[in-house]
DRENZAMI-94911 format. One line per 5 residues: number of its first residue (from 1); their letters; for each residue x, y, z of N, C-alpha, C. Coordinates in Angstrom, 1 decimal. Example, Ala and Ser with C-alpha at 12.3 -4.5 7.8 and 13.67 -1.06 7.14 Angstrom:
1> AS> 13.2:-5.7:7.8:12.3:-4.5:7.8:13.2:-3.3:7.8; 12.8:-2.2:7.1:13.7:-1.1:7.1:12.9:0.0:7.9 $
This chain:
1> XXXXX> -14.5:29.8:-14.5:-14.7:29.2:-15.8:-13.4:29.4:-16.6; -13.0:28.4:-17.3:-11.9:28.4:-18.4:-11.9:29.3:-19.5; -11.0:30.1:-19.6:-11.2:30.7:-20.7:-11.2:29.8:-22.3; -11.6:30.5:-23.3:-11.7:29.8:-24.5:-10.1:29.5:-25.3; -9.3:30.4:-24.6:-8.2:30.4:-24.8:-7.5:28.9:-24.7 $
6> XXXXX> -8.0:28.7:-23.4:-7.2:27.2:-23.1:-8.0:26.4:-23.0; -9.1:26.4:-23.7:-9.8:25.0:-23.6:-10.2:25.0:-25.0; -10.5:24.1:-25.9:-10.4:24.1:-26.9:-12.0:23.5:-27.1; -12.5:23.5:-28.1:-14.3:23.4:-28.6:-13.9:21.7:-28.9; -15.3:21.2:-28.6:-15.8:19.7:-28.0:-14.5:19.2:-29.9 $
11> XXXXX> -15.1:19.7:-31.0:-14.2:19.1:-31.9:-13.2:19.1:-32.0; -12.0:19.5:-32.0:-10.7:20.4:-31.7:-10.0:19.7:-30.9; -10.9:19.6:-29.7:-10.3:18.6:-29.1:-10.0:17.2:-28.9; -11.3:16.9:-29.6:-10.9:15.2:-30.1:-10.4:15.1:-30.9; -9.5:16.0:-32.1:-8.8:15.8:-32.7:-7.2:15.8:-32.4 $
16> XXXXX> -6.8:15.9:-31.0:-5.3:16.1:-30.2:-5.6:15.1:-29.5; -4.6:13.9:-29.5:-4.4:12.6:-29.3:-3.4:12.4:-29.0; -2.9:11.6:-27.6:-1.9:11.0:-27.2:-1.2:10.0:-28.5; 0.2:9.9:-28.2:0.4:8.9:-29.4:0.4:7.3:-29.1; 0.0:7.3:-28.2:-0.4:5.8:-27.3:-2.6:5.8:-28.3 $
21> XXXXX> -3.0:6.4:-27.8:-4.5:6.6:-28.2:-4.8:6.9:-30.2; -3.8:7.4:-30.2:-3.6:8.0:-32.0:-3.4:6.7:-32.5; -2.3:5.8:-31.9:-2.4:4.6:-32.6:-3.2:3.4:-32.8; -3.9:3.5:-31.4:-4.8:2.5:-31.1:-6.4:2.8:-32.4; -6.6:4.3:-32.1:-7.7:4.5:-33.7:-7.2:4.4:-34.5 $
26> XXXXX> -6.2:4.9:-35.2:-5.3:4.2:-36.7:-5.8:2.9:-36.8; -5.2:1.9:-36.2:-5.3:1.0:-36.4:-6.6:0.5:-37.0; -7.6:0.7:-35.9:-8.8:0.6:-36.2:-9.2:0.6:-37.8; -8.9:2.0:-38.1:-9.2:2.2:-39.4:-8.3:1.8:-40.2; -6.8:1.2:-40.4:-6.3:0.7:-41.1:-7.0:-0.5:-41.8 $
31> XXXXX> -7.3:-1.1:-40.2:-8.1:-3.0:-40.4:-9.5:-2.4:-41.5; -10.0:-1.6:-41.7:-10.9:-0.8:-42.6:-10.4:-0.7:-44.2; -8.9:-0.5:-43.9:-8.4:0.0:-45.4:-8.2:1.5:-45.5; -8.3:2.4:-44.3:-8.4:3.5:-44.3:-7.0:3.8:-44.7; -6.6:5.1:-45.9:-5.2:5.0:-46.2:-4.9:6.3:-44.8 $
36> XXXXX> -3.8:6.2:-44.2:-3.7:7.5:-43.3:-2.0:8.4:-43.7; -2.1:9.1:-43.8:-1.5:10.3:-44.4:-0.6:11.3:-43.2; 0.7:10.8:-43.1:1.2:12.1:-42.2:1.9:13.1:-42.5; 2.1:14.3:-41.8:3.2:15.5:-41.9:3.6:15.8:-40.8; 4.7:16.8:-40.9:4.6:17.4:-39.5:5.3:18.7:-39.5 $
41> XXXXX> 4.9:19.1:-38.6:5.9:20.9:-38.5:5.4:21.6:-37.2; 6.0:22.7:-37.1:5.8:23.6:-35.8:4.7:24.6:-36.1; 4.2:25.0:-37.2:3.0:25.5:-37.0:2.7:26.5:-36.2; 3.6:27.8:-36.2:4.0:28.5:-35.5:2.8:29.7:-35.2; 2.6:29.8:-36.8:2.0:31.2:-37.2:1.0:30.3:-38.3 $
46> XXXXX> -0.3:30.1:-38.3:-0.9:29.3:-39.2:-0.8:30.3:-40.6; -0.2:30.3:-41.6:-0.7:31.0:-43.0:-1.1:30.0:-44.2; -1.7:31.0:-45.2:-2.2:29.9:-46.3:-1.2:29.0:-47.0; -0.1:29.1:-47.1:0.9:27.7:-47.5:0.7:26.7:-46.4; 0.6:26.9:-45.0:-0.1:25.6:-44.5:-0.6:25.3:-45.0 $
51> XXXXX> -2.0:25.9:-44.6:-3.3:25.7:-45.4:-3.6:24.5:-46.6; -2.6:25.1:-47.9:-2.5:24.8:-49.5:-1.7:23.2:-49.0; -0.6:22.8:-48.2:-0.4:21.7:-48.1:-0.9:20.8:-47.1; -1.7:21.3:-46.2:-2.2:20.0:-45.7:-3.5:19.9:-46.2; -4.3:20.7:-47.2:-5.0:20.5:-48.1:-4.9:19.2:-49.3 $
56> XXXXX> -3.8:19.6:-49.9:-3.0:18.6:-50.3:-2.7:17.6:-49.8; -2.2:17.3:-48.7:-1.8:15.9:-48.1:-3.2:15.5:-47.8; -3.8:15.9:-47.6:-5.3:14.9:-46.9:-6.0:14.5:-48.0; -5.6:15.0:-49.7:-5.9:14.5:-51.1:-5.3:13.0:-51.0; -4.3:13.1:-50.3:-3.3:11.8:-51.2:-4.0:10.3:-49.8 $
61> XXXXX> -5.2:10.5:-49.3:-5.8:9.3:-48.1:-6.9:9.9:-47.7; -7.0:9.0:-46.9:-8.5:9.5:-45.6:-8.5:9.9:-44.6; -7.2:9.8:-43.8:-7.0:10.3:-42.8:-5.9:11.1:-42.8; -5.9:12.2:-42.3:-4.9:13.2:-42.1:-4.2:13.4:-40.7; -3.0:13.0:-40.3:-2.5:12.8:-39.1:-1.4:14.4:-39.1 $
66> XXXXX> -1.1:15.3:-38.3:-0.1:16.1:-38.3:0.7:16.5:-37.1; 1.8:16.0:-36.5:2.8:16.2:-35.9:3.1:17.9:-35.7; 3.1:17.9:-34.4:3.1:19.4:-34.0:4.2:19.0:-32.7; 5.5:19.8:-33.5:6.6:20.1:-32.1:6.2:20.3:-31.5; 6.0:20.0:-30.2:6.8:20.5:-29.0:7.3:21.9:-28.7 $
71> XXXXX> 6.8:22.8:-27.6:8.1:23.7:-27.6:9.3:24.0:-27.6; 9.5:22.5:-26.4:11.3:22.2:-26.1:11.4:21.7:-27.6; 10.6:21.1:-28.4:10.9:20.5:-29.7:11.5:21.4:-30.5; 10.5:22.3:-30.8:10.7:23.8:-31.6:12.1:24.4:-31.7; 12.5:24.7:-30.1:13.2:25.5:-29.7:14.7:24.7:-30.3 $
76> XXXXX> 14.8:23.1:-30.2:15.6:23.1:-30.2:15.9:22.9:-31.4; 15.3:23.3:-32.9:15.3:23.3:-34.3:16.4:24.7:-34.8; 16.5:25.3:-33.8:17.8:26.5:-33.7:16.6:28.0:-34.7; 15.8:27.8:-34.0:14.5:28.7:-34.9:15.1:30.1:-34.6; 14.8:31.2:-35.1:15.4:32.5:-34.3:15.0:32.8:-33.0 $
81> XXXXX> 15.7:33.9:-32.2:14.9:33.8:-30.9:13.6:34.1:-30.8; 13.4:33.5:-29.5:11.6:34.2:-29.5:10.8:32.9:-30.1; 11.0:32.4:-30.5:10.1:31.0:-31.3:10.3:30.2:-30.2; 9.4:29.0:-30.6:7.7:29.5:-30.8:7.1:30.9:-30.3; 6.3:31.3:-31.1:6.3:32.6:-30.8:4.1:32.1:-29.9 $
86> XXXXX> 4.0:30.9:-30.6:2.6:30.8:-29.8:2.9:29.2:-29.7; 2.2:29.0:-27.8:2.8:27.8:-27.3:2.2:26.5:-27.5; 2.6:25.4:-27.4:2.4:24.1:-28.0:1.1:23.8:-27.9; 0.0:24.2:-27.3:-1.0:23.8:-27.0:-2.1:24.3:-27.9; -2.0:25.7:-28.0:-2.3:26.6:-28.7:-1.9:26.3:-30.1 $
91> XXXXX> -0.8:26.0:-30.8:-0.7:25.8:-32.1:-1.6:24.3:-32.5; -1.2:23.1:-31.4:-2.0:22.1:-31.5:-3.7:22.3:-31.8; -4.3:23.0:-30.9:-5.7:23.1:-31.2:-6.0:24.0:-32.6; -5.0:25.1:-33.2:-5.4:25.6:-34.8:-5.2:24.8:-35.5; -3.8:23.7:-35.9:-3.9:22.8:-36.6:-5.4:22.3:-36.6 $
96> XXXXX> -5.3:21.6:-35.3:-7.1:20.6:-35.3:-8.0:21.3:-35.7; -7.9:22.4:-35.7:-9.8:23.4:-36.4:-9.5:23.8:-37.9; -8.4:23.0:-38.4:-8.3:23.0:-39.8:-9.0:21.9:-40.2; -10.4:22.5:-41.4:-11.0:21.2:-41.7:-10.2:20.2:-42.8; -8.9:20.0:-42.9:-8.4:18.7:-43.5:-7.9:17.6:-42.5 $
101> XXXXX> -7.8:18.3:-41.4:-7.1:17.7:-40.0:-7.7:16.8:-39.3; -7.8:15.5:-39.6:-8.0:14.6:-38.5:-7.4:14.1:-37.3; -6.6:14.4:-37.3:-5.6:14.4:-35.9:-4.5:15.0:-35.8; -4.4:15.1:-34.5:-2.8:15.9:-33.8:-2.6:15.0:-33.0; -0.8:15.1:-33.1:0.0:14.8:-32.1:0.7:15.4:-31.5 $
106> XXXXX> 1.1:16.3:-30.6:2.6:16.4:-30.2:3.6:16.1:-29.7; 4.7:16.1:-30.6:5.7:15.1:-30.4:7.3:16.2:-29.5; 8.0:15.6:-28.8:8.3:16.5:-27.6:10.0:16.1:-28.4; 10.8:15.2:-29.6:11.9:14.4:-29.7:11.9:15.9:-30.9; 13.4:16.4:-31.1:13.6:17.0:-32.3:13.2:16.4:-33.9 $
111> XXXXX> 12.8:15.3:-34.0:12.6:14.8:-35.0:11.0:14.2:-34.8; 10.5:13.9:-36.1:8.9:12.5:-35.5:9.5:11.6:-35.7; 10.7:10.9:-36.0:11.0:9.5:-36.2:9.8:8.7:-35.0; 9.6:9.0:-33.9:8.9:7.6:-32.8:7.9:7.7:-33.1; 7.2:9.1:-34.1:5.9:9.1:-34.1:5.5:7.8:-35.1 $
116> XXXXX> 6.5:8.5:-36.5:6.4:7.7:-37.8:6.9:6.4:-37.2; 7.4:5.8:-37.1:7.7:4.9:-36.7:6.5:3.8:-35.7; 5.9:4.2:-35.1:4.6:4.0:-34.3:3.4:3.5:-35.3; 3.4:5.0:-36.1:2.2:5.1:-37.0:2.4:4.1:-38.1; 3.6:4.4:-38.8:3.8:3.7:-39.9:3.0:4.0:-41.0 $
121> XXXXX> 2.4:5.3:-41.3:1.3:5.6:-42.2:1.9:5.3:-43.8; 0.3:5.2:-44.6:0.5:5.0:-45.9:1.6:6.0:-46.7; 1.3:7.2:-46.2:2.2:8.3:-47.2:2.9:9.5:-46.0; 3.9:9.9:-46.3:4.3:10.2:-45.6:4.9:11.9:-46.2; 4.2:12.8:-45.9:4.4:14.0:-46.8:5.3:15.0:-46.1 $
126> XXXXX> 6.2:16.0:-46.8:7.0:16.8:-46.6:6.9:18.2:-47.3; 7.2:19.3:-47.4:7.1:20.4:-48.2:8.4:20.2:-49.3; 8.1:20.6:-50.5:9.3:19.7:-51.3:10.5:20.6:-51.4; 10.6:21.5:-50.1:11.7:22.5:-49.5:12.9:21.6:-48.6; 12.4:20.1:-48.4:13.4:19.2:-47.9:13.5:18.6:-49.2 $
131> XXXXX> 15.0:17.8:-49.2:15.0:17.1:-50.0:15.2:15.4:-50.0; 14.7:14.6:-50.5:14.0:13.1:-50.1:15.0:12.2:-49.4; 16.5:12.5:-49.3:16.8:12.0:-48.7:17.0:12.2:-47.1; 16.5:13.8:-46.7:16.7:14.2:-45.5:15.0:14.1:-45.2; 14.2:13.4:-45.3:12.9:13.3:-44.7:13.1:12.3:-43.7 $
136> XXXXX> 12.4:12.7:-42.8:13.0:11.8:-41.5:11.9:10.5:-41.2; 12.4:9.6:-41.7:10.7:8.7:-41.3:10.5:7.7:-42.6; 11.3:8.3:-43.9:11.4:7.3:-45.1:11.2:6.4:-45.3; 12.8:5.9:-44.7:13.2:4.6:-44.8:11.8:3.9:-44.0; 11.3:3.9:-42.9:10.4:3.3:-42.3:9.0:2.8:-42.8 $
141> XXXXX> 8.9:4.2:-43.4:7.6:4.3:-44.2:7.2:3.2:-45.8; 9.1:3.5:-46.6:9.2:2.6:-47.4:8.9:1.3:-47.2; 9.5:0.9:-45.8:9.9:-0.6:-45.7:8.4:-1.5:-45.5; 7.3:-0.7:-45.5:6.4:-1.2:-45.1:5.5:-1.3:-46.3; 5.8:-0.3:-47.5:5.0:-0.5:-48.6:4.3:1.0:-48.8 $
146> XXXXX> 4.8:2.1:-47.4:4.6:3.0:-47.9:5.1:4.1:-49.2; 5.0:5.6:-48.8:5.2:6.2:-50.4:5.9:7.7:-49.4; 6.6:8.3:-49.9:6.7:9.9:-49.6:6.3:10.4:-51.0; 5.6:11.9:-50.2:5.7:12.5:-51.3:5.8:14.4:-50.8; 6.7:14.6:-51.5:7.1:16.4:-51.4:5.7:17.0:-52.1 $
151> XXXXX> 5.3:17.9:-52.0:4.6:18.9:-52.3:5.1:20.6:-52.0; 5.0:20.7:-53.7:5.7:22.1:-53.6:5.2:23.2:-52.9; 5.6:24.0:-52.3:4.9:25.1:-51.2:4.5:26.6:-52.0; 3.8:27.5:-51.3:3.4:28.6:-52.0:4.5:29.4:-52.1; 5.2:29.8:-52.9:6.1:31.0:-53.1:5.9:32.2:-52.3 $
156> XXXXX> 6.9:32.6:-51.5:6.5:33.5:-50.5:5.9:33.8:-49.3; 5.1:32.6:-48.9:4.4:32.0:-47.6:5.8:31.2:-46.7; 6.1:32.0:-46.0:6.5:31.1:-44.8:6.5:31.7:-43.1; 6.6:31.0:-42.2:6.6:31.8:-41.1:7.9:32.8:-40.9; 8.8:32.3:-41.0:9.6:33.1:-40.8:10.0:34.5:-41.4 $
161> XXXXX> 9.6:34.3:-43.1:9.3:35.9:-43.7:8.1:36.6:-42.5; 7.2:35.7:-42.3:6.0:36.2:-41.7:6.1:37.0:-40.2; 7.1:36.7:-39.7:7.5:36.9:-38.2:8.1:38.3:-38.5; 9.3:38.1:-40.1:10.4:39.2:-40.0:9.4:40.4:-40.4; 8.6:39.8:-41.5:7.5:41.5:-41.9:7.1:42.0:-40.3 $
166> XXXXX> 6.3:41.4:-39.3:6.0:41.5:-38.2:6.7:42.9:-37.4; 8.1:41.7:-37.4:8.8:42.5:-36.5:9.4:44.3:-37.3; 9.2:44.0:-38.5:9.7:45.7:-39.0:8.2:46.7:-39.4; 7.3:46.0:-38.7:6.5:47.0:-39.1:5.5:46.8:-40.2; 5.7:46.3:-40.7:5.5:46.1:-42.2:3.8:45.1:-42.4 $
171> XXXXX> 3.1:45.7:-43.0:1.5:44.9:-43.5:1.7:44.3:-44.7; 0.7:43.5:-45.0:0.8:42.8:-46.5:0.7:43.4:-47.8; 0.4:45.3:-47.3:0.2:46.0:-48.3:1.6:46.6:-48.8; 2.7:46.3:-47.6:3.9:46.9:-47.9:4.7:45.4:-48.8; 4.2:44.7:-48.6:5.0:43.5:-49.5:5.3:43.9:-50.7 $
């Protein structure tokens, strides 16, 4: 038998979608009116600033789509060593057991340009730690009548603090 590890619960899993199958239900629900909403990130270490923005993004439509590197994706974002520190599969199925999460993709290109580009979604969200001209997927999103929008992140929440507390030892009580 499979462990629970690598097989993911009947929900979870219908929520991780080829991007060939991701587009074909979009669609669907587009011809509906359905607004659909993307992001994306590596999702390394899930903490509550995830949480707080794809909470947020799944406010701004009805459908919540989120792009999950790749490991070769990850790796090649110049992350420190050791990252991904939990592998592509495994971050894909926690995204999906987030209840704002209607879908995952992962996308294997250092950028989602082919995803966004595919999808062409209504809004197109970022953490407002990029700045709007370096969001990758803009121009595309604009040209169609879509919207970006940044959302500010939680102060303090990020993986990478989160890895470095990790690695020295350190609990949340030492923060």
């Amino acid at each position: 038998m499979a462990s629970s590890r690598t097989r993911p619960n009947a929900s979870s899993a219908r929520k991780i979608l080829s991007l060939s199958a991701l587009v074909s239900k979009l669609a669907r629900g587009k011809r509906r009116g359905r607004k659909v909403v993307f992001t994306n990130g590596v999702y390394d270490l899930i903490h509550p600033g995830h949480v707080a923005l794809l909470e947020k993004a799944k406010a701004l439509g009805d459908v919540l789509v989120v792009g999950v590197n790749s490991d070769r994706s990850a790796q090649s974002l110049n992350k420190a060593p050791g990252r991904p520190i939990v592998g592509q599969a495994d971050r894909a199925r926690v995204v999906a057991g987030l209840g704002a999460v209607d879908h995952v993709v992962i996308f294997d290109e250092p950028t989602p340009i082919k995803v966004i580009e595919r999808l062409l979604p209504d809004v197109l969200v970022k953490g407002a730690d990029w700045t709007a001209g370096a969001i990758v997927g803009s121009d595309a999103v604009k040209a169609v009548g879509g919207r970006v929008v940044r959302i500010n992140l939680v102060a303090g929440l990020s993986t990478t603090s989160l890895v470095d507390r990790i690695r020295a030892g350190k609990s949340a009580l030492d923060a």
